[in-house]
Residue frames as qw, qx, qy, qz and C-alpha x, y, z in Angstrom:
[[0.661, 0.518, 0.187, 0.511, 6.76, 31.28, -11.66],
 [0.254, -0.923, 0.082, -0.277, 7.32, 34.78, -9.63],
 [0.840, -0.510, -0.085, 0.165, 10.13, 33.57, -8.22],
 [0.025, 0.871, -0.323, -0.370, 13.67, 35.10, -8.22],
 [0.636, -0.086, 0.587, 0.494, 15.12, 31.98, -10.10],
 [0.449, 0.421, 0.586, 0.526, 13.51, 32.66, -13.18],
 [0.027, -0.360, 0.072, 0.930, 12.56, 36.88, -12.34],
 [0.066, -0.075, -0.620, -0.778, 9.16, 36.37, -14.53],
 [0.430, 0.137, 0.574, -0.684, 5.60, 36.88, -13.90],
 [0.602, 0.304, 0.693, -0.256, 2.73, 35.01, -14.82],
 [0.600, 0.670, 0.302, -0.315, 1.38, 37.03, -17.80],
 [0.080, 0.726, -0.550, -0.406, 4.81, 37.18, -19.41],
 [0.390, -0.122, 0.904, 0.122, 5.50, 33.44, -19.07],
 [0.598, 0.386, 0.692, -0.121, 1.76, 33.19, -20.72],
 [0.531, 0.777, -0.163, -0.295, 2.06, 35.84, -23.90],
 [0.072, 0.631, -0.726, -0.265, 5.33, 33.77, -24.65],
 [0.400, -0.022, 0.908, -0.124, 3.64, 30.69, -24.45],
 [0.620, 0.656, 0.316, -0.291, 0.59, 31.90, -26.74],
 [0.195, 0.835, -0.402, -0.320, 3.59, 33.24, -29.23],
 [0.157, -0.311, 0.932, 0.103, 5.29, 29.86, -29.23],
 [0.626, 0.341, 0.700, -0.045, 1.74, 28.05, -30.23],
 [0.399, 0.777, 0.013, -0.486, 0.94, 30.73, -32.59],
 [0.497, 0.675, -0.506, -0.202, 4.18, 29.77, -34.66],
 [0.724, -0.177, 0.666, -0.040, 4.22, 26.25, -33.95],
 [0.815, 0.518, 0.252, -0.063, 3.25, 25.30, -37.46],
 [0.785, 0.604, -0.138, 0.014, 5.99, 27.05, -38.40],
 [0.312, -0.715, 0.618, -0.096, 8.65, 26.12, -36.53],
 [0.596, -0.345, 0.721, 0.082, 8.10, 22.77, -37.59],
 [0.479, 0.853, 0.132, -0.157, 7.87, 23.53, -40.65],
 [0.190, 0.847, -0.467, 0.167, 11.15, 25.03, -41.13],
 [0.381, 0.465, -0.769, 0.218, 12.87, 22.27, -38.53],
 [0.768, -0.283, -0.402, -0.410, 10.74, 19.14, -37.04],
 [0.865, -0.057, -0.370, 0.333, 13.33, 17.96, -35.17],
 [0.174, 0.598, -0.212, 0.753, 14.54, 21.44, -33.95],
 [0.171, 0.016, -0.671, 0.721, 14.83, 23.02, -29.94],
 [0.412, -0.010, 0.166, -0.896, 11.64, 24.52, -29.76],
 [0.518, 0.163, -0.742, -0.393, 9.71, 21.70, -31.59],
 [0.645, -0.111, -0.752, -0.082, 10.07, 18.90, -29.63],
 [0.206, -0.109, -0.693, 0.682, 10.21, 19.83, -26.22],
 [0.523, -0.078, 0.128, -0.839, 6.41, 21.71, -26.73],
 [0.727, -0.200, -0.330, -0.567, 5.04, 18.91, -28.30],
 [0.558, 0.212, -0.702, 0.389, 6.28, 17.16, -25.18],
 [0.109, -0.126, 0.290, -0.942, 4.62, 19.45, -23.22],
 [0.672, 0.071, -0.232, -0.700, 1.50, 19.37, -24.84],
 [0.797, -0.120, -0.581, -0.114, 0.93, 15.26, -24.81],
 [0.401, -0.128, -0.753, 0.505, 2.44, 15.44, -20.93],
 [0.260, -0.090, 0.138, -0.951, -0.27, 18.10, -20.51],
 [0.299, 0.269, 0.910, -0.096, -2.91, 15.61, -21.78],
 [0.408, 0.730, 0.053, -0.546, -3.48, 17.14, -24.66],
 [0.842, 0.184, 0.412, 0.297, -2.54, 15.87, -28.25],
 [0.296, -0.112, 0.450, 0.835, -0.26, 17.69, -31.11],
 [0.168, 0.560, 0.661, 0.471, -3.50, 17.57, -33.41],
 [0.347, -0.808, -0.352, 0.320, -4.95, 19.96, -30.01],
 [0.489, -0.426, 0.115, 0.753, -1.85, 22.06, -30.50],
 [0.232, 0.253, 0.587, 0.733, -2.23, 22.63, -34.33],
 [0.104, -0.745, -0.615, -0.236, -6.16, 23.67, -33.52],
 [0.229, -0.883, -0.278, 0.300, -5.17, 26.12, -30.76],
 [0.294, -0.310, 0.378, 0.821, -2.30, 27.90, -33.19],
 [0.018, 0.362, 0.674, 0.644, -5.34, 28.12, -36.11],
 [0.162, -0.819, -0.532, -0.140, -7.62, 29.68, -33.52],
 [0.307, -0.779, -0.129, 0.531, -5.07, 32.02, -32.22],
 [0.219, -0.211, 0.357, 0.883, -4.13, 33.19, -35.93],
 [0.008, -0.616, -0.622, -0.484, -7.53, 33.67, -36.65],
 [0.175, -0.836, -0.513, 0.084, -7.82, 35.84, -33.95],
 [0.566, -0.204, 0.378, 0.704, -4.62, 37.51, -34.67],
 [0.224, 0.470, 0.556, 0.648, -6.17, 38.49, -38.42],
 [0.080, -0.796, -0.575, -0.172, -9.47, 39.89, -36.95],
 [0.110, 0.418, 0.017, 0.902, -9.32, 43.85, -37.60],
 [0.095, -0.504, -0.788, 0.340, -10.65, 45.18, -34.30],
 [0.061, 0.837, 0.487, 0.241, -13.54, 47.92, -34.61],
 [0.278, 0.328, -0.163, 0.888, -12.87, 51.27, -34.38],
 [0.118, -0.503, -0.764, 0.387, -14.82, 52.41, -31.20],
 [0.044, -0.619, -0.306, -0.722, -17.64, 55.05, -32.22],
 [0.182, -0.334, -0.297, 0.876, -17.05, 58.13, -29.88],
 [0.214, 0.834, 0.475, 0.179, -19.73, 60.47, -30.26],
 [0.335, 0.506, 0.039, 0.794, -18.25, 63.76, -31.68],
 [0.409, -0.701, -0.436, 0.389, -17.89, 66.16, -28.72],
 [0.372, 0.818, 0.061, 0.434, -18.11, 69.76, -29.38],
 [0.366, 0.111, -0.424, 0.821, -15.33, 71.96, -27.51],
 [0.276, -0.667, -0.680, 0.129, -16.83, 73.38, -24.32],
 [0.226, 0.799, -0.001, 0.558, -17.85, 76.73, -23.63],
 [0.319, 0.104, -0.688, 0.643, -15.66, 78.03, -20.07],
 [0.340, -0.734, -0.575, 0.121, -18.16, 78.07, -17.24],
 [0.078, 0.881, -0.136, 0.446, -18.18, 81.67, -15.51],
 [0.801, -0.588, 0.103, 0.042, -16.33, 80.12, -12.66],
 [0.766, 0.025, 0.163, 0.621, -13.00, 79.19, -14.74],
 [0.420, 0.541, 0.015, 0.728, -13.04, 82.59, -16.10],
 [0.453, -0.872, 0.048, -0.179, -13.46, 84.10, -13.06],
 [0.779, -0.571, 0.149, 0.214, -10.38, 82.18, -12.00],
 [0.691, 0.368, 0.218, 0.583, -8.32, 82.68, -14.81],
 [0.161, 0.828, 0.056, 0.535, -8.63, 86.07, -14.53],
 [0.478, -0.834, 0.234, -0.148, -7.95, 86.31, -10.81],
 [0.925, -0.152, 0.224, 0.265, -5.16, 84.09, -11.95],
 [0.480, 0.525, 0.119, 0.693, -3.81, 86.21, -14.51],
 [0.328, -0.888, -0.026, -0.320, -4.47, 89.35, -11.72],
 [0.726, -0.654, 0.187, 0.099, -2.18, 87.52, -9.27],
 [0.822, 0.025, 0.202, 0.531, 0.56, 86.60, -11.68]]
């Protein structure tokens, strides 16, 4: 897929590909018969896989979608105090300037 015809790498081709199951449902929804539509599930049954497959992996990727991820617990970090080394340099820093 890297190639210069198409100028796309791998991980692009795949987030557009998750994005396109994701809103499968509704795409065909809205128009069964429509560009996007038929040429996946085309895809999908020349994959060897089935529409029903499709539907399941668009309901597990909007469930993960939903799921609120955790806020990571950082342990509060007081401000440090300067070693006597930085102020040693600061100062011979401020001295030189």
């Amino acid at each position: 897929m890297e190639s210069s015809m198409y100028n796309m790498s791998q991980q692009v081709a795949d987030v557009l590909t998750a994005y396109l199951i994701l809103h499968y449902p509704r795409m065909k929804e809205l128009q069964a018969d429509g560009l996007a539509v038929i040429p996946m599930e085309d895809a999908v049954v020349n994959a060897g896989a089935s529409v029903a497959e499709l539907l399941a992996w668009s309901s597990h990727l909007a469930v993960c979608g939903n799921a609120n991820p955790k806020p990571s617990q950082e342990a509060p970090h007081s401000p440090k105090k300067p070693s006597n080394d930085s102020k040693i340099i600061d100062h011979q820093s401020s001295v030189i300037d």
